[in-house]
C-alpha positions as CSV (number, residue, x, y, z in Angstrom):
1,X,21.5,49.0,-20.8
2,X,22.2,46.0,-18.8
3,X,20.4,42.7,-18.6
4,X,20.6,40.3,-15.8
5,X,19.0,39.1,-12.5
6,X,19.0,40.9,-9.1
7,X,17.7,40.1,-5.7
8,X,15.1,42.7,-4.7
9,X,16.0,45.5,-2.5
10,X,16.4,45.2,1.4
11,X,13.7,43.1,3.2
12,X,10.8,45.1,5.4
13,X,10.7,44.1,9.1
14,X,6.8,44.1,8.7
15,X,5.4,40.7,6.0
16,X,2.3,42.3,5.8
17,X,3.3,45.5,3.6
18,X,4.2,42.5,0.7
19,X,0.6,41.3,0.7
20,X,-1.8,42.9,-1.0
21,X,-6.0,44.0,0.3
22,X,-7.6,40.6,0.0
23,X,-10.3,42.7,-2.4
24,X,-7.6,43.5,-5.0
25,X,-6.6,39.7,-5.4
26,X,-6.7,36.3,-4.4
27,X,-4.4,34.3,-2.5
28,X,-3.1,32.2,-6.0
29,X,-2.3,35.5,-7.6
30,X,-0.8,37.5,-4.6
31,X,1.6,34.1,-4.1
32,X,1.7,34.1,-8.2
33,X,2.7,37.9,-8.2
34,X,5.5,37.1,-5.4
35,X,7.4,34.2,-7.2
36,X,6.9,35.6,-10.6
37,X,8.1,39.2,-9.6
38,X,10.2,39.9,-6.4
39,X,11.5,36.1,-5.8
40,X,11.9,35.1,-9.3
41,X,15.5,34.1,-8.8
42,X,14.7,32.6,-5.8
43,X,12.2,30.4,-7.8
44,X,14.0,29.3,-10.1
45,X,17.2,28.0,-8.4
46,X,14.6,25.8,-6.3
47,X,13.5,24.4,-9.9
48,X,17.3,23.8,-10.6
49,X,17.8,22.5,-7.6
50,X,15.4,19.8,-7.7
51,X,16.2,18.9,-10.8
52,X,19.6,18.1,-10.0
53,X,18.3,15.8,-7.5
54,X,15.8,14.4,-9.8
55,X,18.6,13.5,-12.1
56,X,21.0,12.4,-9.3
57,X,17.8,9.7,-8.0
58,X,17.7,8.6,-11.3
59,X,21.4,8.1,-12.3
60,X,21.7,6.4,-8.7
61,X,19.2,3.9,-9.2
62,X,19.8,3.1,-12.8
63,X,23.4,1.9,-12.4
64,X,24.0,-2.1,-13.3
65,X,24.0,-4.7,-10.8
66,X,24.4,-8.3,-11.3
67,X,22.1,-10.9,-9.6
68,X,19.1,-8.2,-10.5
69,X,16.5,-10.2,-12.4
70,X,15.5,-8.3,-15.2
71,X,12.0,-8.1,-17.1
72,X,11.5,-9.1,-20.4
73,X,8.8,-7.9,-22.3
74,X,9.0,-10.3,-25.5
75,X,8.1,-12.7,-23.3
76,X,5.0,-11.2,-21.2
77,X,3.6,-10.5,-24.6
78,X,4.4,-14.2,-26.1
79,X,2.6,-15.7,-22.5
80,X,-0.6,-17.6,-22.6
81,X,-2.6,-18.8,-20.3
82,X,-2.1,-22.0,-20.1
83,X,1.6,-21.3,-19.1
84,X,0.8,-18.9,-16.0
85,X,-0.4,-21.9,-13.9
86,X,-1.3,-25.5,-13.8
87,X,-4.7,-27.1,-13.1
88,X,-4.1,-29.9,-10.4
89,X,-6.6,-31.8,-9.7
90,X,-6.9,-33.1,-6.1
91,X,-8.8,-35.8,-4.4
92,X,-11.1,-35.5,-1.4
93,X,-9.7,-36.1,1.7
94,X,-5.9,-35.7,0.3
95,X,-3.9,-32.7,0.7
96,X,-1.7,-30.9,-1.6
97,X,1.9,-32.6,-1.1
């Protein structure tokens, strides 16, 4: 007894012998019973696929750069109030300079 994966056999000219009478199922479990079933393969090397890319966007913008200003949270939690901006206050008739 063997074990591994296999595509399906060949491919019908005619789409519409793969889909099932709408009064046996729904749309979501017709598409459902496709993936899961006859393009289960298929399905999954799309989910490897993007997830190489997912990795490969996040190894790309991760790298180090210099000049890149970086955030520090010790000191958005140690901020007050009082240091976030300054009161001026300004006569009538005078601008701002």
């Amino acid at each position: 007894m063997g074990f591994g994966w296999g595509l399906g056999g060949p491919v019908t000219t005619d789409p519409a012998t793969a889909i099932p009478a709408l009064n046996e199922m729904s749309n979501t479990e017709a598409i459902g019973s496709l993936l899961y079933t006859k393009y289960a393969f298929l399905f999954q090397m799309a989910g490897l696929i993007l997830l190489v890319a997912m990795i490969g966007a996040i190894v790309l913008t991760h790298r180090a750069r210099p000049g890149v200003k970086k955030q520090n949270i010790n000191d958005q939690v140690r901020r007050r109030r009082g240091d976030a901006y300054d009161i001026v206050k300004v006569k009538p008739g005078q601008g701002l300079g």
